[in-house]
C-alpha positions in Angstrom: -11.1 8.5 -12.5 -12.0 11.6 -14.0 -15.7 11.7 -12.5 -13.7 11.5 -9.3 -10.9 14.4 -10.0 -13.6 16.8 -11.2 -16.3 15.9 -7.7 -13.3 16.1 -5.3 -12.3 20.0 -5.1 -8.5 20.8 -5.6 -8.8 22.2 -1.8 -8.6 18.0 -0.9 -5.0 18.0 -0.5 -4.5 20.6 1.7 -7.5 19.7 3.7 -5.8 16.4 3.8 -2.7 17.5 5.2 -4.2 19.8 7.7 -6.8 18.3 9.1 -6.9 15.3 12.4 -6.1 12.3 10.3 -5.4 9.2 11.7 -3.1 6.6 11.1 -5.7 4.6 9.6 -7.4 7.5 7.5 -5.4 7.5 4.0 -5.7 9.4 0.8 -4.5 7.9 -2.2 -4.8 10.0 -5.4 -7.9 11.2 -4.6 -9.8 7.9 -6.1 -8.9 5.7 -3.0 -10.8 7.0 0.8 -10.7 4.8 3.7 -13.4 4.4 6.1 -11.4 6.4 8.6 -12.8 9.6 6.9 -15.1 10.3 9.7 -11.7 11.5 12.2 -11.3 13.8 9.6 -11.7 17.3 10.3 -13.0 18.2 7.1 -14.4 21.8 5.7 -17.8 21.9 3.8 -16.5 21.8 0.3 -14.3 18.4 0.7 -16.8 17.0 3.0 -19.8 17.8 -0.1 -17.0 16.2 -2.3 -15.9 13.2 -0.9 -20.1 12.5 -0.4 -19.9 12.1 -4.5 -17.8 9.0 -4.0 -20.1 6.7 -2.2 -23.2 4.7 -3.3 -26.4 6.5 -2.4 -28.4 3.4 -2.8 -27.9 -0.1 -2.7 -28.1 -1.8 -5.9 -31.2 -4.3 -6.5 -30.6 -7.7 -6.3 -29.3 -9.5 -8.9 -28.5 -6.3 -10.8 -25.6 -4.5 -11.9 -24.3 -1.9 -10.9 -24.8 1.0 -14.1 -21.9 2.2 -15.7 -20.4 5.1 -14.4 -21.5 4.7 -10.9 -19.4 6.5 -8.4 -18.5 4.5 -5.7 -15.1 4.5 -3.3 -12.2 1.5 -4.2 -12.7 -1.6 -2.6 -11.6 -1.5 1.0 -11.8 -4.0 4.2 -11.0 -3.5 7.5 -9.5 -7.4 8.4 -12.8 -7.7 11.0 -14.2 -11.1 9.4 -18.0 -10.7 9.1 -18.4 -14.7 9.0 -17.6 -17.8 7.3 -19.5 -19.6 3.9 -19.3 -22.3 2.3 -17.6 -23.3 -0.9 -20.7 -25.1 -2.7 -18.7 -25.8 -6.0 -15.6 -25.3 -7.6 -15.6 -25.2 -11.5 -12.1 -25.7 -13.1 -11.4 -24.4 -16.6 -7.7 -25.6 -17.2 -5.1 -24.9 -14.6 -5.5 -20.9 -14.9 -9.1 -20.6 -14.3 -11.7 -21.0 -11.8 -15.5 -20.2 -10.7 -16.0 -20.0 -7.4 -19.8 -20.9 -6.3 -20.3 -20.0 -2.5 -23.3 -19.7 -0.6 -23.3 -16.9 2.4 -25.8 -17.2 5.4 -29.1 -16.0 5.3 -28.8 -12.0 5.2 -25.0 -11.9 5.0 -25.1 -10.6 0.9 -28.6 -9.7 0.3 -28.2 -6.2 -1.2 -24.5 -7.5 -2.9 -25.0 -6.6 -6.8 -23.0 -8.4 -9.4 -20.0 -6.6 -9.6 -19.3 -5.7 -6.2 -16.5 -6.8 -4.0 -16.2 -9.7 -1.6 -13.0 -10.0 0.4 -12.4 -14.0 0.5 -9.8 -15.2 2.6 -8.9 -11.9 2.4 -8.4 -11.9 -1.4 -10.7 -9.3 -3.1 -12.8 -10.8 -5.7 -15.5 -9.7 -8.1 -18.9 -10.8 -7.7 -20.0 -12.5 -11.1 -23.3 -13.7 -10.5 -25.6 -14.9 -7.9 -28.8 -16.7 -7.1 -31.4 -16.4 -4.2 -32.0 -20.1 -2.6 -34.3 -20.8 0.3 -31.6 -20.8 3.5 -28.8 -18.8 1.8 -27.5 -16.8 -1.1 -25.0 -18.0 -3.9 -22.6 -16.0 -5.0 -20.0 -16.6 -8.3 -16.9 -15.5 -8.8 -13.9 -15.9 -10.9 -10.4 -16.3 -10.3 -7.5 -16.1 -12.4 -3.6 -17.2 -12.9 -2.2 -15.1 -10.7 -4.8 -15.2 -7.7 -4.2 -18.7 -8.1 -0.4 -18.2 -7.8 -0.6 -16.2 -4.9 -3.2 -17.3 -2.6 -4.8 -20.1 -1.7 -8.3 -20.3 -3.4 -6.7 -22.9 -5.7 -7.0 -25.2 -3.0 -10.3 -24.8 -2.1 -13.0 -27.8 -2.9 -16.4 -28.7 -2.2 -17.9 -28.3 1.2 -14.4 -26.2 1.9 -15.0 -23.3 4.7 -14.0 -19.4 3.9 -13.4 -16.4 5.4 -15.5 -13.3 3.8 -15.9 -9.3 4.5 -17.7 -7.4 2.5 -15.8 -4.2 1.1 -16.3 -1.2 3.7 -18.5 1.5 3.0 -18.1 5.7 4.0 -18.5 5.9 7.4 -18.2 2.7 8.6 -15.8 1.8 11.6 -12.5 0.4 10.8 -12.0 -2.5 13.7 -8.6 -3.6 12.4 -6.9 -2.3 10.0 -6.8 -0.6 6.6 -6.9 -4.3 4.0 -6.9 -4.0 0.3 -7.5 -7.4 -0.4 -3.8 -7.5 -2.6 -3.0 -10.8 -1.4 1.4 -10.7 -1.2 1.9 -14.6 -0.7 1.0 -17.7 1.0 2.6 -18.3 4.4 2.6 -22.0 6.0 1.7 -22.8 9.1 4.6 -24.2 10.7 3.8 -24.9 14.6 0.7 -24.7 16.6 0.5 -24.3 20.7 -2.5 -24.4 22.6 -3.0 -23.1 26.0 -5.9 -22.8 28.2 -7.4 -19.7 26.7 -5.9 -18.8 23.5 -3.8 -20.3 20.6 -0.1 -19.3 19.5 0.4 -19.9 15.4 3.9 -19.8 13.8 4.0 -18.9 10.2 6.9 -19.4 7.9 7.1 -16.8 5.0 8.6 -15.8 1.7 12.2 -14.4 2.8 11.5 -11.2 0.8 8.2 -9.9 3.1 10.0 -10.6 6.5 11.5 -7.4 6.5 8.0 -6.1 6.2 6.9 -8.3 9.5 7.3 -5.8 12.9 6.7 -6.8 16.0 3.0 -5.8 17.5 2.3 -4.4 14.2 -0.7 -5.1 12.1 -1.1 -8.3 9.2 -4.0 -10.2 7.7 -4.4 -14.2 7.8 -7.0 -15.2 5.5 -8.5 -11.8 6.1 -8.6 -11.8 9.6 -6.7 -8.0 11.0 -4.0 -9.9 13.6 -1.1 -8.3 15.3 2.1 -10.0 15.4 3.6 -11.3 18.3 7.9 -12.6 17.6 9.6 -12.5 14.6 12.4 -15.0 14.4 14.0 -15.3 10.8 11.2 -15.8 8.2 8.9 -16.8 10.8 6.1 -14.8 13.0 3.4 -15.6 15.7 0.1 -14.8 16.5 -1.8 -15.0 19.5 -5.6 -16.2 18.6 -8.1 -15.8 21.3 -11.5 -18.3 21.4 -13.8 -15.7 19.9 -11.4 -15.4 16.5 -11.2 -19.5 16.2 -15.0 -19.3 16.7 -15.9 -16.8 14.3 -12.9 -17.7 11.7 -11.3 -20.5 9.2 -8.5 -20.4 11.8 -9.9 -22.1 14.2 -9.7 -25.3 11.7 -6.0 -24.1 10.7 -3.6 -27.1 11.3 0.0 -27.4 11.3 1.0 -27.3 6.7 -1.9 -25.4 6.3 -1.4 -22.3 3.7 -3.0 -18.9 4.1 -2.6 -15.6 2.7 -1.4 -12.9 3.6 -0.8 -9.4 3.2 1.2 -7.0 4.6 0.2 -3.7 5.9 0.6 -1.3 3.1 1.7 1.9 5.6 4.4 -0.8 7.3 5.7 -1.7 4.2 5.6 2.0 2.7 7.8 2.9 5.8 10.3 0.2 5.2 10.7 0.7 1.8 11.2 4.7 2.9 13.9 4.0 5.4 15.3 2.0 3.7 16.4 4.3 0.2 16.7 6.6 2.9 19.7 4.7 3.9 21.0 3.6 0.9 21.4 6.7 -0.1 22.8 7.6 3.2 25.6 4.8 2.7 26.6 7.0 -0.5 26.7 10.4 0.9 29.3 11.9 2.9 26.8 14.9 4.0 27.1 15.8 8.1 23.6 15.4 8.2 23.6 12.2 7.8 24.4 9.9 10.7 27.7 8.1 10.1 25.9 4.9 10.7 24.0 5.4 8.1 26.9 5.9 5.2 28.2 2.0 6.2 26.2 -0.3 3.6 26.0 -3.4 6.2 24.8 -0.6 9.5 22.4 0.6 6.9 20.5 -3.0 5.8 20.5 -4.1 9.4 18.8 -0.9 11.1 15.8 -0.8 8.1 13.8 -2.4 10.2 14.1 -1.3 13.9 14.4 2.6 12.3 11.1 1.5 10.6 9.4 0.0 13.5 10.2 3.0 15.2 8.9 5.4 13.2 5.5 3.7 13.2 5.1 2.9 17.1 6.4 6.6 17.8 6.3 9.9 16.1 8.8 12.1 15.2 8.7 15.5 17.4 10.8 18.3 17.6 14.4 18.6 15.8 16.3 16.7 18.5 14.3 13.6 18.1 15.0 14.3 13.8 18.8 14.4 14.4 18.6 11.2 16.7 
């Protein structure tokens, strides 16, 4: 926003660029600030700036928030702060719902209408809410293409969800960076138990698989997981007792749906690599690797050139021409 361009001072960028930032600290235009900002190395004048962006103080209950109010983009970290419980589920033709949910005592208490509530890891708008004796409701409303994508459409009375609440400056980042953009539904497709842990196979739409890297990071339902194999359009994860305890997934049974969303810096990389290539395939340059000019060679090393760039950094020129 505006309010935002003219608080941050131009010196962001650069500070950005030069300072310590980690993986999981990301700038987008200057309205979007993860969590992370705290491995920053930051000089006085963006640190004064980026202060701008947060909340000062938590909006009474019940209230909205006032128009105007600087505050950073919603923004989870996949670490599942509990489960609630769907209370009702009011259906206004088949592209509209309210959601009415009640939250443990203490979980939402200084929520404001307006805020965001990750659910099942789908970001949603809090619409209204009402203070009861042993918990706290909370509304919200879901439209045609949340319905489409994730699956909140399913949901009934007495149903059990995943929620985080959207992270705040400063606050640690367990898992990883989650915008609460569901990408699709993925099925469960097989479910092993072992002694101490359980192994879940998803199946998932043939266009994200691409996106799916071995050890790297995607959100279930909201939960952070790291993949285990990728075979085809299908990928594992390994869930230990505390995350079944904790987490809707420990309920999760074989033709079960849940969302998911790919990691944004994954998919970023993969859609990089691979125009990289493509163009590669239509250049006759030196500099480009000869495997890369052959079309087929091109679409089948996207993904291993991707997943190598993530799990290991490029240093020195050698390692560039390699």
């Amino acid at each position: 926003t505006d309010a935002v361009r003219q608080s941050v001072p131009s010196s962001c960028a650069y500070a950005a660029r030069s300072s310590n930032v980690t993986s999981r600290a990301t700038f987008l235009g200057l309205s979007h600030v993860s969590s992370g900002v705290n491995n920053m190395k930051l000089d006085s004048k963006l640190h004064n700036g980026l202060r701008t962006l947060q909340t000062n103080q938590p909006a009474a209950q019940g209230t909205r928030l006032a128009r105007g109010t600087q505050r950073t983009e919603a923004l989870f970290t996949g670490i599942v702060q509990g489960m609630a419980t769907v209370k009702k589920v009011k259906k206004s033709g088949e592209e509209f719902l309210t959601l009415r949910i009640a939250f443990p005592t203490g979980a939402v208490d200084d929520v404001a209408i307006g805020a965001s509530v990750a659910i099942n890891g789908t970001c949603l708008t809090v619409t209204k809410r009402k203070n009861k004796d042993k918990c706290t409701l909370l509304f919200f409303d879901v439209i045609i293409e949340t319905l489409r994508a994730t699956n909140l459409g399913d949901l009934e009375a007495g149903s059990k969800v995943n929620f985080e609440r959207s992270a705040r400056l400063g606050d640690e980042i367990g898992g990883h960076n989650v915008s609460g953009h569901v990408n699709a539904k993925a099925v469960i497709s097989e479910v092993t138990e072992t002694e101490d842990n359980r192994r879940v196979v998803f199946s998932i739409p043939a266009d994200l698989t691409k996106y799916v890297l071995p050890k790297g990071f995607i959100s279930v339902d909201g939960c952070s997981l790291t993949v285990g194999e990728v075979e085809g359009n299908t990928f594992s994860v390994y869930l230990i007792p505390e995350t079944l305890r904790v987490t809707v997934l420990g309920a999760k049974k074989q033709g079960d749906a849940v969302n998911i969303e790919i990691d944004a810096q994954t998919r970023a990389v993969v859609d990089t690599v691979g125009r990289y290539l493509q163009e590669g395939a239509k250049t006759k340059d030196k500099w480009v690797p000869k495997w890369a000019r052959e079309p087929q060679a091109a679409q089948e090393a996207t993904s291993q050139v991707a997943a190598q760039a993530i799990g290991e950094p490029i240093v020195g020129k050698a390692r560039y021409q390699q």
